[in-house]
N, C-alpha and C positions, 0 to 999 in steps of 0.2 A: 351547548356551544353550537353557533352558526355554522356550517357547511363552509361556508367562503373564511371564516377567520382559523379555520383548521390550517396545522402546519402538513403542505403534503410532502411526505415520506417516499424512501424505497428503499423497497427490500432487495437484497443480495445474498443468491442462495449456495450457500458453501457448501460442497462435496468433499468429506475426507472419509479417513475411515478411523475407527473408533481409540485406533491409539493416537492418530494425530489430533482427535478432540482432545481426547484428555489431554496434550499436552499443553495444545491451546488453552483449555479455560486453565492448567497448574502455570502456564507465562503469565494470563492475565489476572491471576490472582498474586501472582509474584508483583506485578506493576500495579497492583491494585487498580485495575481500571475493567471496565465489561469487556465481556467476549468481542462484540461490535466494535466497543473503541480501543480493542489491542488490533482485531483483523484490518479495522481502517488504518490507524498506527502505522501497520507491519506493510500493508501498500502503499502508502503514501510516504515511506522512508525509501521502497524500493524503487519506488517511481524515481524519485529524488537519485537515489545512486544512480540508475538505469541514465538516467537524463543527463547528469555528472561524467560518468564513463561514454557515453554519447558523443559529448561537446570535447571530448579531449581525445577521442580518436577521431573527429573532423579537423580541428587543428591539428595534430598530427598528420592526418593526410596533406592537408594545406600547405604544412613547412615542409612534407616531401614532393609536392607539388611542384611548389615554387623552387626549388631548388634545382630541378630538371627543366 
């Protein structure tokens, strides 16, 4: 395979300690999915609340905003 038609990658290097692995690969075999696409899964769901609960305490300040 050509250098230029390769897809580029990155890696992301996870720090846990050895009961949090295991628990990760026993979630990711429960989902049946890889280690990689339960840990992207598990951030890209968090993000999604995070951004959720975000946008609803800005409205919130907003209607206490306007209200004063």
């Amino acid at each position: 395979m050509e250098e230029n038609t390769r897809e580029k990658k990155t890696a992301l290097l996870v720090y846990c300690t050895p009961e949090e692995a295991a628990r990760i690969r026993a979630a990711a075999k429960r989902e049946r999915r890889t280690i990689s696409g339960f840990v992207i899964n598990s951030v890209m769901t968090r993000l999604a609340v995070g951004e959720r609960i975000q946008k609803r305490k800005e409205e919130a300040t907003e209607v206490r905003d306007a209200k004063h």
